[in-house]
C-alpha positions in Angstrom: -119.6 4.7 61.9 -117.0 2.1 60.5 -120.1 0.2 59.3 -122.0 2.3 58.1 -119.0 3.9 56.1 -118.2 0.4 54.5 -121.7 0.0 53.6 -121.5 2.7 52.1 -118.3 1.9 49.7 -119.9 -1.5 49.3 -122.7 0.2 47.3 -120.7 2.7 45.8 -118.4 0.1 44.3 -121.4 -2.5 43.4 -122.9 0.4 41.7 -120.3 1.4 39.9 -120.7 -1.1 36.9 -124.1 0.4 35.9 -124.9 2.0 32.3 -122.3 0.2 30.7 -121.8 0.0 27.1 -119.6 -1.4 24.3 -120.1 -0.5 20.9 -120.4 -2.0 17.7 -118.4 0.4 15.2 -115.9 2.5 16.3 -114.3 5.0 13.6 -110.3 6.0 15.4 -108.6 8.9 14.4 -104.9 8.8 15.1 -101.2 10.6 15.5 -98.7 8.4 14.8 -94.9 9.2 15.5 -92.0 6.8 14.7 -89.4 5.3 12.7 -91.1 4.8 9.2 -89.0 6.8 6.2 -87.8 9.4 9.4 -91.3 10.3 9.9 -92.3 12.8 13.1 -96.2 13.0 12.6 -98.9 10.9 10.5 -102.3 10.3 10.4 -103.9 7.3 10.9 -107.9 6.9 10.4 -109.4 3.4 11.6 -112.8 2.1 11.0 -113.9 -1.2 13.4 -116.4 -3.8 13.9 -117.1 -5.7 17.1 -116.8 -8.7 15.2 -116.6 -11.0 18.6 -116.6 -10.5 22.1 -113.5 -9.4 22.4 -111.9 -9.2 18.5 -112.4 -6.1 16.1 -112.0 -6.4 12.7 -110.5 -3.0 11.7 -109.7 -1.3 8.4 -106.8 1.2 8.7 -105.9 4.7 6.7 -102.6 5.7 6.8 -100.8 9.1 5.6 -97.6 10.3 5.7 -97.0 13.7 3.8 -93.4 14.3 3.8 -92.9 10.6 1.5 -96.4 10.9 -0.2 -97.0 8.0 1.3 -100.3 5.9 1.6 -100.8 2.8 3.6 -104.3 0.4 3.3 -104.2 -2.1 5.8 -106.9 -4.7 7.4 -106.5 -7.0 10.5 -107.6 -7.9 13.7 -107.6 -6.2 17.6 -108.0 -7.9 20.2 -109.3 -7.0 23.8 -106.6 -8.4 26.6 -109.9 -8.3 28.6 -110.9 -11.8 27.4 -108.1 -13.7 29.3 -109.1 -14.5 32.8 -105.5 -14.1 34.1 -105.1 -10.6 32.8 -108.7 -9.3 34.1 -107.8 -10.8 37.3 -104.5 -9.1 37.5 -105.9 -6.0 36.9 -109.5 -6.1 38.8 -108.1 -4.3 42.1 -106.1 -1.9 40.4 -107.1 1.8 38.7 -106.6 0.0 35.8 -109.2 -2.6 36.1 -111.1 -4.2 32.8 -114.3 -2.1 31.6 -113.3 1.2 31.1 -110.0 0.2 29.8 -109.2 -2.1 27.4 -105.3 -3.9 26.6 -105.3 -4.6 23.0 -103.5 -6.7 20.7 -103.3 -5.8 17.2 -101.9 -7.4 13.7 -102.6 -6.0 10.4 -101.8 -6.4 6.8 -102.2 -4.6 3.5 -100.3 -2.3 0.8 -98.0 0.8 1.4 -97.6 3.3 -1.7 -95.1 5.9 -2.3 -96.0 8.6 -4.8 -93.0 10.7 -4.4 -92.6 14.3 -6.5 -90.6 13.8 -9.3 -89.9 10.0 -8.8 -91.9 6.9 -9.7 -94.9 5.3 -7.8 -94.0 2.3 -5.9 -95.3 -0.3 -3.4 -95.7 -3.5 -1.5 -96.6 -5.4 1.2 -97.0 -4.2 4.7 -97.5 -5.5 8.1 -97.7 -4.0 11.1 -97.7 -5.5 15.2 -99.1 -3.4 18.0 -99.8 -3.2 21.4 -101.9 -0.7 23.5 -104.9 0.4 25.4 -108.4 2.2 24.9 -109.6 4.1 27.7 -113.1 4.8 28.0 -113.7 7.9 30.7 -117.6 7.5 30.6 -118.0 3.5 30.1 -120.6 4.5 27.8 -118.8 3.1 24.4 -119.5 6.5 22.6 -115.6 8.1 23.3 -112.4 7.3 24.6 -109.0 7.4 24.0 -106.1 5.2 22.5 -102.6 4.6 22.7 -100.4 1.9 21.0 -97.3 1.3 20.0 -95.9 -1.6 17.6 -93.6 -2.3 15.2 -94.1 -2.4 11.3 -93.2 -3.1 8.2 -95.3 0.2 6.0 -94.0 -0.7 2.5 -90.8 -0.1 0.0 -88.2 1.4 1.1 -87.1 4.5 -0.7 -83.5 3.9 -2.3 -80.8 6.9 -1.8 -80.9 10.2 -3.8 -78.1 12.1 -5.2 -80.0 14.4 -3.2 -81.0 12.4 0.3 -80.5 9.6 1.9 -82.5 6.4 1.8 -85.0 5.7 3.9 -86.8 2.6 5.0 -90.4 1.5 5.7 -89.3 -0.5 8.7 -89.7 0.8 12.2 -91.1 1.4 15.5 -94.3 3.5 16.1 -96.5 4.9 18.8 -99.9 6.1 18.1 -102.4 8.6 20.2 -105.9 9.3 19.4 -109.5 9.5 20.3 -112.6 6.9 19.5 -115.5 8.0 18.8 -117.9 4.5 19.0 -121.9 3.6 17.8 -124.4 1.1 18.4 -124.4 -1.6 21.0 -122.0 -5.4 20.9 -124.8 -6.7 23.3 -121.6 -10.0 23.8 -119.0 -7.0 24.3 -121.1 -5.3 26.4 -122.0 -7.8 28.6 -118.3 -8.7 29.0 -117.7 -5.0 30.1 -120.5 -5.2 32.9 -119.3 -8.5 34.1 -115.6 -7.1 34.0 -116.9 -4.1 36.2 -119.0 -5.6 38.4 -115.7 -8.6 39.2 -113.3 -5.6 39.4 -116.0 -3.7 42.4 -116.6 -7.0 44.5 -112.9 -7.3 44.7 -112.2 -3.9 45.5 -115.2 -4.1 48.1 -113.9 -7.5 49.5 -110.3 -6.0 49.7 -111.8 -2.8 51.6 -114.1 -5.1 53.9 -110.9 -7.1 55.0 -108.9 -4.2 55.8 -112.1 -2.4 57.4 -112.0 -5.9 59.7 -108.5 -6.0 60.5 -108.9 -2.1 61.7 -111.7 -4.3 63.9 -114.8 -3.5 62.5 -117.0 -6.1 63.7 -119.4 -5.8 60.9 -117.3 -5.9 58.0 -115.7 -9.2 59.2 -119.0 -10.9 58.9 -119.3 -9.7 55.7 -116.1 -11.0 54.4 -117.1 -14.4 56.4 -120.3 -14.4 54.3 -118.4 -13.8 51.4 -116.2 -16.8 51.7 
């Protein structure tokens, strides 16, 4: 029964990398909380283009009502994924590579302040992040996104006879949803063979503590395997 169980899981888990897909645009949309001019809520839309592998060149929206503020930005996220060490880390976890993705982001652009009643200003902005997509179907079409960063969103706004200043500097955390289209035939191929290397370690790692329980059978199969 011990056999034929692992067997089982073997297939189970080898099977589990099928029907993947990475896409090649994604369009984000975003809450973002944080630091920034004492803001509680803003909205961040992103538009992305598997431009390698594992970078996507992304184009980011950013609004803030309570300082009329407006923030264009451009830069680069990068999947985690493509370094060996970390996919290795992670292949027998929940957390494995395929379905999830660690990112790296860096971004630059313009931050504008139309306030009511005062003048227009801006200026330079940066922003740093780090996060992770998660991709519940590992079909490419939705998943979900949180990051956190630090940045630098543009002027900050000088104090008021009536308020206090505020500045443009801060940390943030963002949480939204992906919505993807098309097909990264590189990406996707790096998904698959993240999945598949994440299921023949799990399965090895079952098969040796299957043969240590004294399952015959699956010690020959982690022989064969070495």
């Amino acid at each position: 029964m011990k056999a034929v169980l692992t067997t089982i899981i073997v297939l189970v888990l080898a099977l589990g990398c099928a029907a993947q897909n990475a896409s090649q645009y994604q369009v984000n949309l975003s809450f973002l909380t944080g630091g920034p001019y004492s803001q509680s809520s803003a909205l961040d839309v992103t538009f992305g283009d598997q431009f390698t592998t594992n970078n996507t060149i992304q184009g980011d929206f950013i609004t803030m009502p309570g300082p009329s503020y407006t923030g264009y930005f451009g830069g680069n996220s990068y999947n985690l994924c493509g370094i060996g060490a970390i996919a290795n880390a992670l292949a027998t976890t929940s957390f494995s590579c395929g379905k999830l993705e660690p990112l790296l982001t860096g971004e630059f652009g313009l931050g504008r302040l139309d306030p009511t009643g005062g003048a227009t200003v801006q200026g330079f902005a940066a922003l740093a992040g780090i996060g992770v997509g998660y991709d519940p179907t590992g079909q490419g079409k939705f998943g979900l996104l949180f990051k956190g960063g630090y940045g630098h969103f543009g002027p900050s706004i000088p104090a008021m006879p009536s308020s206090a200043a505020l500045s443009g500097n801060g940390f943030y955390f963002y949480s939204g949803v992906n919505w993807g289209g098309g097909t990264s035939v590189s990406a996707t191929d790096a998904k698959v063979f993240h999945m598949r290397q994440a299921s023949e370690k799990k399965a090895t790692k079952h098969l040796k503590s299957a043969c240590k329980s004294g399952d015959q059978q699956a010690c020959n199969l982690v022989s064969k395997k070495s």
